[in-house]
C-alpha positions as CSV (number, residue, x, y, z in Angstrom):
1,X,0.0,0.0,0.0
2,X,2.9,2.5,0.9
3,X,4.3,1.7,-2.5
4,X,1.5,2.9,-4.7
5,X,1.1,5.9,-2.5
6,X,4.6,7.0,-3.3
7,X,3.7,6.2,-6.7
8,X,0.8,8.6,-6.8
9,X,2.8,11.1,-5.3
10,X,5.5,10.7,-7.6
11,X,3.2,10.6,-10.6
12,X,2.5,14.0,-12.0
13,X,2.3,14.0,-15.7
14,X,-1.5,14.5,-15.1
15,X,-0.7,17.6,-13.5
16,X,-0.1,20.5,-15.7
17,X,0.7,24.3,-15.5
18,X,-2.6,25.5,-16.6
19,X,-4.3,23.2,-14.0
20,X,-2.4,24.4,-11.2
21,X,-2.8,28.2,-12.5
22,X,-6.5,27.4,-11.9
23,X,-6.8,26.1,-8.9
24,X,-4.8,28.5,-7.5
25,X,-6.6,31.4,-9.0
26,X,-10.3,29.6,-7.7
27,X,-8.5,30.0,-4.3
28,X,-7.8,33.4,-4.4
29,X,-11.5,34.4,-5.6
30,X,-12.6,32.3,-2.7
31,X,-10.4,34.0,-0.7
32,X,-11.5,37.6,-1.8
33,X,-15.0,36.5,-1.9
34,X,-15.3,35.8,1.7
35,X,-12.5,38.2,3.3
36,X,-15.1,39.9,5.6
37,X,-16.3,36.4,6.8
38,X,-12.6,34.7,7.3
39,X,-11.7,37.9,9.1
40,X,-14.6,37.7,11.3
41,X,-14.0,33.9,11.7
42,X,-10.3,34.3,12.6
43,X,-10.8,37.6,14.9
44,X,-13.6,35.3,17.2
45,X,-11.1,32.2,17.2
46,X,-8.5,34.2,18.9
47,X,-10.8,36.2,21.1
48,X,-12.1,33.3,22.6
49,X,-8.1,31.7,22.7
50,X,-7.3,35.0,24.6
51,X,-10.1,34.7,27.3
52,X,-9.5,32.0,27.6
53,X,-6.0,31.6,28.2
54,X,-6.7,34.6,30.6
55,X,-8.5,32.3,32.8
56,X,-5.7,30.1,33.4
């Protein structure tokens, strides 16, 4: 089993520039789609990591 997953690692003729381009450019527009909701998301994570490590 190890073997054929270095195999599929090492196997990349499937993966090509223009494919790579696109995925990362569909995780930028995500990215810049929902800034305002990953900043909010982020900013209440640490807030509650702050009170809480406050209370220790």
């Amino acid at each position: 089993m190890l073997k054929t997953w270095r195999d599929f690692l090492k196997e990349d003729d499937g993966m090509g520039t223009v494919e790579v381009i696109l995925i990362i450019v569909v995780l930028i527009s995500l990215v810049i789609i929902f800034k305002k909701q990953l900043t909010d998301l982020v900013n209440s994570i640490f807030e509650k990591i702050v009170s809480q490590a406050n209370t220790i």
